[in-house]
C-alpha positions in Angstrom: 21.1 115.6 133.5 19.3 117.0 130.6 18.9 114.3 128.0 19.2 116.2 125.4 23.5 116.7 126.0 23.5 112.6 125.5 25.8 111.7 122.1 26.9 108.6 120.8 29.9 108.0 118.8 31.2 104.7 117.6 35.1 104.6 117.9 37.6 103.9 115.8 38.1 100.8 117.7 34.6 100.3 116.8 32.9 100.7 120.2 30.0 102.8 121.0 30.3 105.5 123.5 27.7 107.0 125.4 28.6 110.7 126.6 27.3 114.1 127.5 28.3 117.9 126.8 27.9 119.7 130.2 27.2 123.7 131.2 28.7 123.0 134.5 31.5 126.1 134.1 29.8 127.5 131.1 29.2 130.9 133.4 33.2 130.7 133.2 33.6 129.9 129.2 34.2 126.1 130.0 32.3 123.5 128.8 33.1 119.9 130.0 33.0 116.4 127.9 31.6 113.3 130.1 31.9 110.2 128.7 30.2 106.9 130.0 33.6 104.7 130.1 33.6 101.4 128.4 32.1 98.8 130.6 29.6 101.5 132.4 26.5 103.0 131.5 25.2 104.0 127.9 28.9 102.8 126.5 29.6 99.3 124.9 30.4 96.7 127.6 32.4 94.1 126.2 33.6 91.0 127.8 36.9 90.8 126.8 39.5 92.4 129.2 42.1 93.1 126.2 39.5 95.7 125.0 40.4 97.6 128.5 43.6 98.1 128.0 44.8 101.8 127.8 45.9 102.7 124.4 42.3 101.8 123.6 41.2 104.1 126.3 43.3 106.5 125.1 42.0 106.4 121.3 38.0 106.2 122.4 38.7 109.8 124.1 40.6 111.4 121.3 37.9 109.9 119.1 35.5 111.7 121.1 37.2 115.1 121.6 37.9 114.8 117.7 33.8 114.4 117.0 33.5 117.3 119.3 36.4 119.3 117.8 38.0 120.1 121.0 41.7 121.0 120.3 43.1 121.6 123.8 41.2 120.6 126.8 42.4 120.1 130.8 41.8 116.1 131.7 39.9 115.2 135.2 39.7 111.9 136.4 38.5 109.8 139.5 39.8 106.4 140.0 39.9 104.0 137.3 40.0 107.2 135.5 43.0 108.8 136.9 44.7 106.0 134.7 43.2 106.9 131.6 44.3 110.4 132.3 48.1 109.2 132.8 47.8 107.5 129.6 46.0 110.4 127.8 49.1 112.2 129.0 51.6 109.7 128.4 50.5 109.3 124.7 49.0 112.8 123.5 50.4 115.3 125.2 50.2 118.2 122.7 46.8 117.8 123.6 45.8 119.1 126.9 46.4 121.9 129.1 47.0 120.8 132.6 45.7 117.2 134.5 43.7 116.6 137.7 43.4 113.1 139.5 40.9 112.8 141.9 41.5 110.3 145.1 43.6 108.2 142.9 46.8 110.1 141.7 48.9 109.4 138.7 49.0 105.6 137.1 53.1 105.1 136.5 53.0 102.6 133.4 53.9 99.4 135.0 57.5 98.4 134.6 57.0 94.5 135.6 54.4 92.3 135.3 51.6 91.8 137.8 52.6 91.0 141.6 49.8 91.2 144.2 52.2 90.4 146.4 54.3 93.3 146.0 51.7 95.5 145.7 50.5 94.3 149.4 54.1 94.4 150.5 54.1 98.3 149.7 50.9 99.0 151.6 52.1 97.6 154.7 55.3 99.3 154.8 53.7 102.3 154.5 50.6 102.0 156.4 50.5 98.8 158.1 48.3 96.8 156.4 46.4 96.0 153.2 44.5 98.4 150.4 43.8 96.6 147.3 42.7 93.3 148.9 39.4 92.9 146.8 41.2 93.2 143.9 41.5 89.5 144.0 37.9 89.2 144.6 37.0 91.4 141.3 38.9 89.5 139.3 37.6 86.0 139.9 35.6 84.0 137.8 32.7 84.1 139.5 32.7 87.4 141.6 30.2 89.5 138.2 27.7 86.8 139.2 28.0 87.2 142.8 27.7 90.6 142.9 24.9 91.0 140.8 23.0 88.4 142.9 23.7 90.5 146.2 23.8 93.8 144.6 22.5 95.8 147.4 25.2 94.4 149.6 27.8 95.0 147.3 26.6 98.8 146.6 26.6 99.3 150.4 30.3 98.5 150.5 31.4 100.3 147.8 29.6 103.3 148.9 30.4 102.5 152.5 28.8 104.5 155.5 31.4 105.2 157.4 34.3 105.0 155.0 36.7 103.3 158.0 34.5 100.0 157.0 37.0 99.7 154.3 39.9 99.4 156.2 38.1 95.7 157.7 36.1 94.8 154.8 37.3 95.9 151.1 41.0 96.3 151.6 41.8 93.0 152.9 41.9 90.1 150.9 39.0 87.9 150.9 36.8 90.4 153.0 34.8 91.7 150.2 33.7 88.1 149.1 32.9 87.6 152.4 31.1 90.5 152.8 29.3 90.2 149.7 28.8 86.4 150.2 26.7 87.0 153.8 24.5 90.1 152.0 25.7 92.3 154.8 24.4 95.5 154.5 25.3 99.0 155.9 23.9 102.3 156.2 23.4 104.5 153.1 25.8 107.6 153.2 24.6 110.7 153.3 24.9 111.9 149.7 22.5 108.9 148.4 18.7 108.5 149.1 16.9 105.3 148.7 15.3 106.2 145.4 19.2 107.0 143.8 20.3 104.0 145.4 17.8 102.1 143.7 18.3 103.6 140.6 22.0 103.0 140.7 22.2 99.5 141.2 19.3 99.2 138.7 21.5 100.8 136.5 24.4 98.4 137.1 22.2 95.0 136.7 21.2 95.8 133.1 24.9 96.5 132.3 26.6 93.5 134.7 29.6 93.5 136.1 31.9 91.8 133.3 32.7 95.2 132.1 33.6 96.9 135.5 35.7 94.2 136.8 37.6 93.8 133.6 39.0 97.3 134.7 40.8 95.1 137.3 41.6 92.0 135.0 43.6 93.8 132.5 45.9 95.1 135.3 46.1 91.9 137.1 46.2 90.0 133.3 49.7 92.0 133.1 47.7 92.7 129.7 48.5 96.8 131.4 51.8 96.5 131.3 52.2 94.8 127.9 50.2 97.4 126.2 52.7 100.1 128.2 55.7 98.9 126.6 55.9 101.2 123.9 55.9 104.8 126.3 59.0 106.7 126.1 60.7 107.6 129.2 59.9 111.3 128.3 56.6 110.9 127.9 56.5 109.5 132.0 56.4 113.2 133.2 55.0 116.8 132.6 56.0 120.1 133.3 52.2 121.3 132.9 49.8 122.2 135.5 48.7 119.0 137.5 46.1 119.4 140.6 45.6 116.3 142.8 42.6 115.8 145.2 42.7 113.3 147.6 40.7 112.1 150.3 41.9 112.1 154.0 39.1 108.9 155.0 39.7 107.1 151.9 40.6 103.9 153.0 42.1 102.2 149.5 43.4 105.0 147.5 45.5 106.3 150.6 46.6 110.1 149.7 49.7 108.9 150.7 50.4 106.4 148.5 49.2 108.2 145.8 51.9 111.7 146.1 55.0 109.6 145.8 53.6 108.8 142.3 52.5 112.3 141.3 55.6 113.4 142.5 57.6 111.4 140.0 55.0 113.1 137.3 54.7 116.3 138.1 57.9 118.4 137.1 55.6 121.7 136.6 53.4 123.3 138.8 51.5 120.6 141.0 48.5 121.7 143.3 47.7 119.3 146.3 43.7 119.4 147.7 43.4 117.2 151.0 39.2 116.8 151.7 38.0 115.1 155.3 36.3 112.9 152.8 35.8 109.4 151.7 36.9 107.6 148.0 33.9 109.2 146.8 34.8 113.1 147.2 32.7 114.0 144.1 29.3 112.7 145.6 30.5 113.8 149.3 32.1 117.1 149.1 30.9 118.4 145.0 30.5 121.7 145.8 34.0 121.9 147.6 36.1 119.8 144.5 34.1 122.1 142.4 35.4 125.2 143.5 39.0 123.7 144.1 38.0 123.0 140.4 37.4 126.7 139.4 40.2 128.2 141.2 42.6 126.1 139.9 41.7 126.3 136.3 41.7 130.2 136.7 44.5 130.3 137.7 45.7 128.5 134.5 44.4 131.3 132.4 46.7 134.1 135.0 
């Protein structure tokens, strides 16, 4: 990425954000915004979970798209970011065009507290077994200082090669730690080489692992679902243009799981993509969500 596109912009929370203007769809008259989130890369990393919480999320971005004078824009997220896109919609609606979640699908605000428990209960009903197992792992005291001890071992599971190692090794509780507590290691997949593995976890190191996790510790905090009080009932759908892209060999965020959630969001036009892919579609398949991409924004403008 040309280094030049790198901004910074200190929030009105006061945090620091790292972030980039891409060309990618400039041949189309699109430009795109890509901001380091807090915790990761150039961005400000604090240690304090309560600085995760959404509504801060949710002001950071405007901040940004306020410094960049963007009025209207169309929100895309993966993961983690998929909830900062709900909330982005939740709380500013007037201010987008259309959404698009990628392998994780729209973030309901949370109507109760916290309950692992229940959250394993649904995962089994629906598809026999466990998905967000090394939640519990993440959030633990010591897990930023494990991982960053064994950091090769821990890359190779998130990145995993196949994506079926998941379903023994991430998604049940107390697999990851066990995985990342014997430095087992697994093949790179194909869309890495050594030399970006490298440079990834080096990346990682220098920011730690507070940050990332405390992605996971506001949720399981119930500091989430505090901060979500406030959302009216109104504001927990949309009637604009939502495209979802989800990932048949993704063995966490099951596509499943994640459509009965959309479909309580999207009252509009909704757009469903279905890759032969692992969590990590963007790396795996770009070319492919980028054209899914393309189409789907043209046919906004029709």
């Amino acid at each position: 990425m040309d280094t030049a596109a790198y901004k910074k912009l200190k929030t009105s929370r006061g945090f620091t954000y790292n972030y980039y203007r891409v060309s990618f769809f400039q041949a189309q008259g699109y430009g795109l915004v890509v901001p380091d989130m807090l915790g990761y890369g150039g961005t400000d990393k604090p240690s304090d979970p309560m600085a995760y919480v959404a509504s801060g999320h949710t002001s950071d971005i405007i901040d940004i798209l306020d410094a960049e004078k963007v009025e209207k824009s169309i929100l895309i997220g993966h993961d983690w970011g998929s909830r900062v896109v709900s909330r982005l919609a939740n709380a500013h609606p007037d201010r987008f065009i259309g959404y698009t979640f990628i392998a994780v699908g729209y973030v309901a605000p949370p109507v109760a507290p916290h309950d692992p428990d229940a959250i394993a209960a649904v995962f089994k009903k629906s598809i026999g077994r466990e998905g967000f197992g090394y939640w519990e792992f993440f959030v633990e005291e010591d897990a930023a200082s494990l991982v960053e001890k064994y950091p090769e071992s821990f890359f190779n599971l998130f990145f995993p090669n196949p994506p079926s190692l998941w379903i023994e090794h991430l998604a049940p509780t107390g697999a990851s730690r066990k995985w990342v507590e014997a430095d087992r290691r697994s093949a790179l997949p194909e869309f890495f080489t050594e030399q970006e593995k490298d440079e990834r976890i080096k990346t990682l190191l220098q920011g730690g692992f507070t940050g990332p996790f405390n992605w996971y510790k506001v949720v399981t905090q119930s500091l989430d679902y505090v901060d979500c009080q406030g959302i009216p009932e109104d504001r927990k759908s949309t009637t604009k243009p939502v495209l979802y892209i989800g990932c048949s060999q993704d063995y966490a965020c099951v596509p499943a799981l994640m459509r009965v959630a959309l479909g309580t969001f999207a009252k509009g036009s909704l757009t469903v993509e279905e890759f032969d892919a692992g969590h990590w579609v963007i790396l795996s398949h770009a070319e492919q969500v980028n054209r899914a991409l393309s189409d789907w924004i043209k046919g906004l403008d029709a």
